[in-house]
mmCIF file as gemmi writes it, N, C-alpha and C atoms, coordinates in Angstrom:
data_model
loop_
_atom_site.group_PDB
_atom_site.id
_atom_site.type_symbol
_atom_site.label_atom_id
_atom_site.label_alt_id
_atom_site.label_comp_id
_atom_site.label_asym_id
_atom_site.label_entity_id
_atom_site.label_seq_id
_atom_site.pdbx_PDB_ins_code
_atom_site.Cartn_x
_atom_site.Cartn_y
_atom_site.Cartn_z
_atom_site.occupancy
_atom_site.B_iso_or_equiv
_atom_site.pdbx_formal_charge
_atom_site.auth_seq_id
_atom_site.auth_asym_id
_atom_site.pdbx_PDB_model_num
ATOM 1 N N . UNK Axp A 1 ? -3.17 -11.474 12.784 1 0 ? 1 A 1
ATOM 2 C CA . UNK Axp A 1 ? -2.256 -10.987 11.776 1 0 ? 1 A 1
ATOM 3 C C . UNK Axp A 1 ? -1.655 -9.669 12.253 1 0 ? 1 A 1
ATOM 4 N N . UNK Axp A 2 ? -0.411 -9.738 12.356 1 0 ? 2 A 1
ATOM 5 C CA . UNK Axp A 2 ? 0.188 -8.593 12.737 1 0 ? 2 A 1
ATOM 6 C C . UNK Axp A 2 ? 0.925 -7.749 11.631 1 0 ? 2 A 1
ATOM 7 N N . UNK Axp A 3 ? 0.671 -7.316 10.178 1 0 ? 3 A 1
ATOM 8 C CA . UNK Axp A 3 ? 0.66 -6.892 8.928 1 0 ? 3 A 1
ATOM 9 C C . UNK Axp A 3 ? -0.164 -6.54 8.218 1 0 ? 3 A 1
ATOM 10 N N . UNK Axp A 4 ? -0.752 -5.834 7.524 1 0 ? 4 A 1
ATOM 11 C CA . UNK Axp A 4 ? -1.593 -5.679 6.708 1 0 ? 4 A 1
ATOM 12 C C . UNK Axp A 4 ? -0.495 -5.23 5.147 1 0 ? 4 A 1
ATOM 13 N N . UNK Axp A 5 ? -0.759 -5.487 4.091 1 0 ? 5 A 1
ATOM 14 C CA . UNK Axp A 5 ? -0.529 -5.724 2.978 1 0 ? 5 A 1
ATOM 15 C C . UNK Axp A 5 ? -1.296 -4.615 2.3 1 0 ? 5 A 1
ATOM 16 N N . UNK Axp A 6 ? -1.397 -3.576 1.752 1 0 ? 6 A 1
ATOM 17 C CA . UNK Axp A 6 ? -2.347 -2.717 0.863 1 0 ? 6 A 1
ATOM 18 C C . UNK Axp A 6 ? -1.167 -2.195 -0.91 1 0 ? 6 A 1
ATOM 19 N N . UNK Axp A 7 ? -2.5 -2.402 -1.36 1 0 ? 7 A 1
ATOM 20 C CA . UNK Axp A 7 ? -1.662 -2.078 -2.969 1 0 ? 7 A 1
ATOM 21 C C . UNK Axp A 7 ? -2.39 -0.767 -2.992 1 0 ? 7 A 1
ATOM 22 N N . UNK Axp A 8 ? -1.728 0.072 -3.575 1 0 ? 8 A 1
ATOM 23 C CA . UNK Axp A 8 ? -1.864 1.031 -4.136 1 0 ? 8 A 1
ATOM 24 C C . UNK Axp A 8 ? -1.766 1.234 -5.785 1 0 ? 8 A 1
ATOM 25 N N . UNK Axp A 9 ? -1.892 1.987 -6.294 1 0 ? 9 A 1
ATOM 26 C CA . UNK Axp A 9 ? -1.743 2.478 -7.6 1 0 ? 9 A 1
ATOM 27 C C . UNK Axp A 9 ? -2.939 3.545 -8.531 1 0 ? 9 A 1
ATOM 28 N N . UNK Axp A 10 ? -2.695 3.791 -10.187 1 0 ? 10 A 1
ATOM 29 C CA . UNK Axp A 10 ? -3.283 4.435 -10.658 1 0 ? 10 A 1
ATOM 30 C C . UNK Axp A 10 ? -3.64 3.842 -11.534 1 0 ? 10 A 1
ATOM 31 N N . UNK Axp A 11 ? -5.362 3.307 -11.161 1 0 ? 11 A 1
ATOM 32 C CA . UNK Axp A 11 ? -5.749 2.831 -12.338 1 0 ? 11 A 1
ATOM 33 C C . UNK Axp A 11 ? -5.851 3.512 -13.874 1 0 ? 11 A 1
ATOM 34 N N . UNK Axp A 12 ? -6.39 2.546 -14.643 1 0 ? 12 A 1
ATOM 35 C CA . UNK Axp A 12 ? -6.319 2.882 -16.245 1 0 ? 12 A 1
ATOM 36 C C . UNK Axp A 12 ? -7.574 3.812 -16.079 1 0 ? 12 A 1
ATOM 37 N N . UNK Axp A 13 ? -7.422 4.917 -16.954 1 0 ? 13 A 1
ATOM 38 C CA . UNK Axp A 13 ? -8.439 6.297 -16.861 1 0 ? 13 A 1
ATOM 39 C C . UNK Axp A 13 ? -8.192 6.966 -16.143 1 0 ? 13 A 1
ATOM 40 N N . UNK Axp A 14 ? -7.652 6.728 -14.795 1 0 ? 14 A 1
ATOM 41 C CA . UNK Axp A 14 ? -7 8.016 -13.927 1 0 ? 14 A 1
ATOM 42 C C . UNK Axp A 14 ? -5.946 8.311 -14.353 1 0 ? 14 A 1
ATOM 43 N N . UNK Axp A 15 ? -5.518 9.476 -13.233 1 0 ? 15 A 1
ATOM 44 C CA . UNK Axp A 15 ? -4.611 10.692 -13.449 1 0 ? 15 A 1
ATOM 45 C C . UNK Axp A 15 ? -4.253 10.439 -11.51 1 0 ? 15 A 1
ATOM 46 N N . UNK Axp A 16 ? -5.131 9.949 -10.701 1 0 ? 16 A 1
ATOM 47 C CA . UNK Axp A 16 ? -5.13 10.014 -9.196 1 0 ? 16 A 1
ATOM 48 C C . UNK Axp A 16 ? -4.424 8.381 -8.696 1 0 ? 16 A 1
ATOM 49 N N . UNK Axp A 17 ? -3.977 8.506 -7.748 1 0 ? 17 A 1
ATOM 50 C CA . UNK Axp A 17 ? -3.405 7.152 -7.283 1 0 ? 17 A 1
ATOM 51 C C . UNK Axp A 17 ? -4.768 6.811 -6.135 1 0 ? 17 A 1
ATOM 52 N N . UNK Axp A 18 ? -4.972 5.523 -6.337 1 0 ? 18 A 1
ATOM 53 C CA . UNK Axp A 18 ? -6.114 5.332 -5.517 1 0 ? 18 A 1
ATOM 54 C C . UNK Axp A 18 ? -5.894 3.918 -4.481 1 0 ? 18 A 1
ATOM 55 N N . UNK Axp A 19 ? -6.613 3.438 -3.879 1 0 ? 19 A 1
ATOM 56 C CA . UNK Axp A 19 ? -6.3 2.289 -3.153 1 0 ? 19 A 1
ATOM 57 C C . UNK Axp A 19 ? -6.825 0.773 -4.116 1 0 ? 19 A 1
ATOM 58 N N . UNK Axp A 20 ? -5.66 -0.015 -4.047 1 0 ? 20 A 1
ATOM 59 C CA . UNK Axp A 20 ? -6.207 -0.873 -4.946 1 0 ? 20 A 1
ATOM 60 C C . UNK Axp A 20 ? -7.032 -2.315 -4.413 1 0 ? 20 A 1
ATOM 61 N N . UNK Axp A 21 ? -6.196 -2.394 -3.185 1 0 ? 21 A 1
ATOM 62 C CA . UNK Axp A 21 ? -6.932 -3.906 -2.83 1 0 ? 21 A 1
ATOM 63 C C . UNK Axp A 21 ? -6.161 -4.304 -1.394 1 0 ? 21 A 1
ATOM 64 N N . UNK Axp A 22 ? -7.148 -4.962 -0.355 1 0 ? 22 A 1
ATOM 65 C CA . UNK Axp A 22 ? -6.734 -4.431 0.937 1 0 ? 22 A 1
ATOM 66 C C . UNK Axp A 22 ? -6.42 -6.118 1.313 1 0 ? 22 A 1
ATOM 67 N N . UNK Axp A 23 ? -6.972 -7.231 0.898 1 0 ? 23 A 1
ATOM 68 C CA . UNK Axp A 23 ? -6.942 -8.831 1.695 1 0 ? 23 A 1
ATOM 69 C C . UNK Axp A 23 ? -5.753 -9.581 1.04 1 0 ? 23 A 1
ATOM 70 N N . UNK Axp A 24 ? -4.457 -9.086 0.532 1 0 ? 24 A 1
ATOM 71 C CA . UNK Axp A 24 ? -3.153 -9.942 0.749 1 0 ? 24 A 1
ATOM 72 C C . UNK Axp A 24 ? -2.571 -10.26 2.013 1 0 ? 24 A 1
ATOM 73 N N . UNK Axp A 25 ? -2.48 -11.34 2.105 1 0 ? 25 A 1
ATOM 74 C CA . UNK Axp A 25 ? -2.178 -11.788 3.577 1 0 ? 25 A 1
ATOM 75 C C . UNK Axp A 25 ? -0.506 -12.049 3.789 1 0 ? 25 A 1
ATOM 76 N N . UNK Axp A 26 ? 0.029 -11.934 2.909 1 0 ? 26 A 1
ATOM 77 C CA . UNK Axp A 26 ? 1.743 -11.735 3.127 1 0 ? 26 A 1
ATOM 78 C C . UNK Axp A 26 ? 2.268 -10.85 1.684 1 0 ? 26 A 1
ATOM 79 N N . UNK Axp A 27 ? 3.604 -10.567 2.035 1 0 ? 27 A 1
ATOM 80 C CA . UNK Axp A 27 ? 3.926 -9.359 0.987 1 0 ? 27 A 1
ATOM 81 C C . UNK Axp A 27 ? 4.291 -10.16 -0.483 1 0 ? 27 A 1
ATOM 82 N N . UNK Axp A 28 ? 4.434 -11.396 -0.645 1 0 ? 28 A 1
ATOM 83 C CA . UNK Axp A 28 ? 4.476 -12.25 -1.284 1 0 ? 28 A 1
ATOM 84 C C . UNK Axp A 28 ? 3.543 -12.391 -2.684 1 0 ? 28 A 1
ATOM 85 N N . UNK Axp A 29 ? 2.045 -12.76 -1.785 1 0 ? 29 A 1
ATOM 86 C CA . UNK Axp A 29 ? 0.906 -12.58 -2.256 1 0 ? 29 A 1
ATOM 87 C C . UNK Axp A 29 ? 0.905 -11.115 -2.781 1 0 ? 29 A 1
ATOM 88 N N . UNK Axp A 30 ? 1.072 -10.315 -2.366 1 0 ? 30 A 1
ATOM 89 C CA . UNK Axp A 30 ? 0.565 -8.763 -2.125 1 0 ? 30 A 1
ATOM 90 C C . UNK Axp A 30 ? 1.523 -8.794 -3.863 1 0 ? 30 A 1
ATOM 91 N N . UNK Axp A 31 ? 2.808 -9.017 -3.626 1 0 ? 31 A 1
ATOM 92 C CA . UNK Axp A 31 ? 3.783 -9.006 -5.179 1 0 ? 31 A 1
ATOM 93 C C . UNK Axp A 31 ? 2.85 -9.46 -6.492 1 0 ? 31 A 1
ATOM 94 N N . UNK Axp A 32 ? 2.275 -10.393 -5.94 1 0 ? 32 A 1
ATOM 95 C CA . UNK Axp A 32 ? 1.48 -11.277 -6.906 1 0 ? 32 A 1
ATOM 96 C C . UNK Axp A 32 ? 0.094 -11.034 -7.332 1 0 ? 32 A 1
ATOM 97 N N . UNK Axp A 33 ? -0.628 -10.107 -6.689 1 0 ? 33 A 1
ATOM 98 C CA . UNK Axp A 33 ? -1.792 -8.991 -6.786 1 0 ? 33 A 1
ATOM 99 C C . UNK Axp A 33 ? -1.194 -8.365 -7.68 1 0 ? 33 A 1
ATOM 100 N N . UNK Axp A 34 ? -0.171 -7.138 -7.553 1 0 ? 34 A 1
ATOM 101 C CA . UNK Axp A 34 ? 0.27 -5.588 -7.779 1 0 ? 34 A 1
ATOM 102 C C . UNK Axp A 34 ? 0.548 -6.123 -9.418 1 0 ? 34 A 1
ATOM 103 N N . UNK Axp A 35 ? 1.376 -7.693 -9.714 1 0 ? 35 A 1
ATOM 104 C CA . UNK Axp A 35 ? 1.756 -7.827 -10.717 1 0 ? 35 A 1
ATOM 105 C C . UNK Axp A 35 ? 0.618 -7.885 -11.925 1 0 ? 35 A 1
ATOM 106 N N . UNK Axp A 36 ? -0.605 -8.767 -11.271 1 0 ? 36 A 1
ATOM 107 C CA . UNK Axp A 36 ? -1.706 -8.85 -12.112 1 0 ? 36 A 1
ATOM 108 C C . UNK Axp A 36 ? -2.237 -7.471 -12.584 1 0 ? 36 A 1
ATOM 109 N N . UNK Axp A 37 ? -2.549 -6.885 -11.59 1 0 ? 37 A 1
ATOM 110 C CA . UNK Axp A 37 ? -3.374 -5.407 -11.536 1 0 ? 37 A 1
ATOM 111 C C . UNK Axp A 37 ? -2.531 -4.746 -12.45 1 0 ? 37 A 1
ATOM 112 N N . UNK Axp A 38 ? -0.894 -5.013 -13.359 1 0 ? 38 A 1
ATOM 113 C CA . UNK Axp A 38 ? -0.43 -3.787 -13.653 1 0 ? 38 A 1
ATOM 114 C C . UNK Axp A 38 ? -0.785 -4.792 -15.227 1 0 ? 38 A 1
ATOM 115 N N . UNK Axp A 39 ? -0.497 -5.963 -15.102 1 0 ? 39 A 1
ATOM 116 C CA . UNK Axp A 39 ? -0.612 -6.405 -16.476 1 0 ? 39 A 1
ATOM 117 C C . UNK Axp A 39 ? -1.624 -6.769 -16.925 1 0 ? 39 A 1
ATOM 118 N N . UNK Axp A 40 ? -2.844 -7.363 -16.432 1 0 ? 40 A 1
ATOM 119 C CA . UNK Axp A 40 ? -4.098 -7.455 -16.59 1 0 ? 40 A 1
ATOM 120 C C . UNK Axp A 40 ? -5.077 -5.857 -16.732 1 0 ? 40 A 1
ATOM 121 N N . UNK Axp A 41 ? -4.759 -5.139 -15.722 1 0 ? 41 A 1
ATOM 122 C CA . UNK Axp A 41 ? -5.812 -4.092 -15.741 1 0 ? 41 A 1
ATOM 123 C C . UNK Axp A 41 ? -5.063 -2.596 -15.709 1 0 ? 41 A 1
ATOM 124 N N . UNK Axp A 42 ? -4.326 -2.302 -16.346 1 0 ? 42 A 1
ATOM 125 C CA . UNK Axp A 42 ? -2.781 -1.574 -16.906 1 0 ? 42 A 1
ATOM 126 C C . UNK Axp A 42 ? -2.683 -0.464 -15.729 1 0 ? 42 A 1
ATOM 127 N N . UNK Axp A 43 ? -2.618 -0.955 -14.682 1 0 ? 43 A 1
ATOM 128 C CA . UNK Axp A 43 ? -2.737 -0.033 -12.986 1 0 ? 43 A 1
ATOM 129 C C . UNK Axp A 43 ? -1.152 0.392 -13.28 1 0 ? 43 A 1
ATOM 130 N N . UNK Axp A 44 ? -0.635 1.711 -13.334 1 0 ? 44 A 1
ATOM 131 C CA . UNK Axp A 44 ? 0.159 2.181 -13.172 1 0 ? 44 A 1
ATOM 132 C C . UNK Axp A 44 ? 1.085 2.826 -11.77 1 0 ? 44 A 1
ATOM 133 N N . UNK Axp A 45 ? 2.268 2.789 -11.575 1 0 ? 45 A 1
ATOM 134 C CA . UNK Axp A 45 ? 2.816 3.304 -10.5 1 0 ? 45 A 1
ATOM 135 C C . UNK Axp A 45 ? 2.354 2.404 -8.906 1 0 ? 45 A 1
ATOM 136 N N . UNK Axp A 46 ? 2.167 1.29 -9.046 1 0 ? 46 A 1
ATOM 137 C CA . UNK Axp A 46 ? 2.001 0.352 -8.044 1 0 ? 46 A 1
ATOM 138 C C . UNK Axp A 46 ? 2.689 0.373 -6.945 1 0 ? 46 A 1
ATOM 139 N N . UNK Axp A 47 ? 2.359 0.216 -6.037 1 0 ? 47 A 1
ATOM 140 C CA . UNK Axp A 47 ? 3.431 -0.147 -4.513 1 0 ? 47 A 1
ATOM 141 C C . UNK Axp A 47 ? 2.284 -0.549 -3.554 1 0 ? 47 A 1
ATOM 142 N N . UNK Axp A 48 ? 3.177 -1.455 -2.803 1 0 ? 48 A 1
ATOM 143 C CA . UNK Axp A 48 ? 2.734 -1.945 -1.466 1 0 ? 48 A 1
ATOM 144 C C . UNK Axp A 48 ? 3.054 -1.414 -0.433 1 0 ? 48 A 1
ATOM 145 N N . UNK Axp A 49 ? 1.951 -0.952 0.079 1 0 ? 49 A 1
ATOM 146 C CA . UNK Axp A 49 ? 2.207 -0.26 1.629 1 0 ? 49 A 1
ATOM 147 C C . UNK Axp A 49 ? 1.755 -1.344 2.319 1 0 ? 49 A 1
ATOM 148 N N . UNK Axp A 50 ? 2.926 -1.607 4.293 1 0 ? 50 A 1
ATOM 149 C CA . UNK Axp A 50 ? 2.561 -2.4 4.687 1 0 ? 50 A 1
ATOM 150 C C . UNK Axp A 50 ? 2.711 -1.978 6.013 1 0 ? 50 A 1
ATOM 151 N N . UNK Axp A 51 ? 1.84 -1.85 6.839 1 0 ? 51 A 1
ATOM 152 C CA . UNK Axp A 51 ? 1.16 -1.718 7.937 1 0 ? 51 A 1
ATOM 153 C C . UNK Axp A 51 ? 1.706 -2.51 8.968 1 0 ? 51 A 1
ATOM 154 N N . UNK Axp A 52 ? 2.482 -2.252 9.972 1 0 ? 52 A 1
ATOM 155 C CA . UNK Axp A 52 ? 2.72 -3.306 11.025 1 0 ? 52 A 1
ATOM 156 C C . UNK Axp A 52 ? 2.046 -2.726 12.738 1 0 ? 52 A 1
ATOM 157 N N . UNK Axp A 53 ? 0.925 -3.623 11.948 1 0 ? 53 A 1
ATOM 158 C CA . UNK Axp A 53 ? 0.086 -3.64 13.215 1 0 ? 53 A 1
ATOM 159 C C . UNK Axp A 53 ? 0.653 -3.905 14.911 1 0 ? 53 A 1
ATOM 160 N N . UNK Axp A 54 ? 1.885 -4.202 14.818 1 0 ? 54 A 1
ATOM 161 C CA . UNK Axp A 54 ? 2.185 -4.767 16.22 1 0 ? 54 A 1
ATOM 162 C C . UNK Axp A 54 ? 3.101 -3.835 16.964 1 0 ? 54 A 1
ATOM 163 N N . UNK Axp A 55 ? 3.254 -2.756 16.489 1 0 ? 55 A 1
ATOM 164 C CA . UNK Axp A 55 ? 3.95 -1.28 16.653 1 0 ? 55 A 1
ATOM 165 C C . UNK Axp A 55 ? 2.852 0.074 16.406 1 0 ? 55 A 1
ATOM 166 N N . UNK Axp A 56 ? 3.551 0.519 17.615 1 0 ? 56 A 1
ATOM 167 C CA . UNK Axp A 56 ? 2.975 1.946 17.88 1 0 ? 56 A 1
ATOM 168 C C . UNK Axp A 56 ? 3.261 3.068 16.699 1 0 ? 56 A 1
ATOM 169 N N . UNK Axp A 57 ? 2.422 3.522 15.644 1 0 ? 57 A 1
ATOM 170 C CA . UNK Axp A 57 ? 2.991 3.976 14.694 1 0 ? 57 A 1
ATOM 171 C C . UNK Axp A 57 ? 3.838 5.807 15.38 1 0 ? 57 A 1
ATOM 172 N N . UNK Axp A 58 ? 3.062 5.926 16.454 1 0 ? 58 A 1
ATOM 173 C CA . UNK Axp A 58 ? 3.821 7.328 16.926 1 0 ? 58 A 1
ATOM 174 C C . UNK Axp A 58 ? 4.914 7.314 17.396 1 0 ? 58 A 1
ATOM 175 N N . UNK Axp A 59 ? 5.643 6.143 17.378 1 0 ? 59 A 1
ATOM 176 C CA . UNK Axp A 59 ? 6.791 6.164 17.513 1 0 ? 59 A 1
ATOM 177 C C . UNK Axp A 59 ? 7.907 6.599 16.016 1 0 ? 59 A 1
ATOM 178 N N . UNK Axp A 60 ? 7.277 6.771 14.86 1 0 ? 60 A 1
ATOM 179 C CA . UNK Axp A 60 ? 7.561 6.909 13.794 1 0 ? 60 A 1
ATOM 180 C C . UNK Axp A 60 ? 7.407 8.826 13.53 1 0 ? 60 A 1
ATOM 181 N N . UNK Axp A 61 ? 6.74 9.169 14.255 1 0 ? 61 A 1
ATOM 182 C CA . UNK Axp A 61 ? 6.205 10.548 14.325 1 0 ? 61 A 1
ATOM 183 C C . UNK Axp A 61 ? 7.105 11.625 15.399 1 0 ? 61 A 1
ATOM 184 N N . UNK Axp A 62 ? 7.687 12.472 14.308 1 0 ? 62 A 1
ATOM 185 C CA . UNK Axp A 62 ? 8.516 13.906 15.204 1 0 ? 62 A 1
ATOM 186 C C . UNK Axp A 62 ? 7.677 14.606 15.66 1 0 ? 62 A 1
ATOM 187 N N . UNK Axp A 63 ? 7.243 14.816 16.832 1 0 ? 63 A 1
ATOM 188 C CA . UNK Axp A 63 ? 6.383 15.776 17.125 1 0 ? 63 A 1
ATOM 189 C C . UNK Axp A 63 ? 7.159 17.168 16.943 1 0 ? 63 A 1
ATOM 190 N N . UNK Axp A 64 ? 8.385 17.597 17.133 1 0 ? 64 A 1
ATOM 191 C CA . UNK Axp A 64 ? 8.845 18.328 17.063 1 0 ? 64 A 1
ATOM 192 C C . UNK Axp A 64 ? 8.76 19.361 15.329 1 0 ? 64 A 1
ATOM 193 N N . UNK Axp A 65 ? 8.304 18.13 14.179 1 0 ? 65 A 1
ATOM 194 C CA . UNK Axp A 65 ? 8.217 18.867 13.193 1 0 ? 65 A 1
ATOM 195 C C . UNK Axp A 65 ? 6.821 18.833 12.878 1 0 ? 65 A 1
ATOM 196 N N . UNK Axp A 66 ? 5.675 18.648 13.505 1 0 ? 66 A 1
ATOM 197 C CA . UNK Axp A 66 ? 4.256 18.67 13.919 1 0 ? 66 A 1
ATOM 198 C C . UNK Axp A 66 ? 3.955 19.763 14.09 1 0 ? 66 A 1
ATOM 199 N N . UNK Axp A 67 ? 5.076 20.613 15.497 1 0 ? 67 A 1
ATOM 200 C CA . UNK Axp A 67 ? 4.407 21.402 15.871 1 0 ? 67 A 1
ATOM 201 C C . UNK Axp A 67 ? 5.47 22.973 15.263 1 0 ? 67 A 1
ATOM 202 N N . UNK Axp A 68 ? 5.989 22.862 14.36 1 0 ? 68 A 1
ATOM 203 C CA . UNK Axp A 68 ? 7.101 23.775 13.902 1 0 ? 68 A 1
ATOM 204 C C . UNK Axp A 68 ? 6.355 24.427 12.676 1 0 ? 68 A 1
């Protein structure tokens, strides 16, 4: 698998955004998690972060504002 799928959000009783659930295997699925978690278990401020494992993430990274 060259993706990883992670939900995020703030569960019910928090105030903190926490990690919600890591084994969606396409962003599809991952839609179909985030939707339950907000209407079933009232997880607020949801999003999917998605990880593409098949890229160098430092290519995403300014070193120039790293070291400023």
């Amino acid at each position: 698998m060259d993706k990883e799928f992670i939900i995020w959000g703030i569960p019910s009783g928090s105030d903190t955004e926490q990690l919600l659930y890591t084994k969606a295997t396409s962003h599809a699925s991952a839609k179909k998690v985030l939707a339950l978690l907000e209407k079933e278990h009232s997880v607020r401020n949801g999003r999917i972060q998605i990880l593409d494992l098949s890229r160098d993430p430092s290519a995403d990274w300014n070193s120039n504002l790293l070291t400023n």
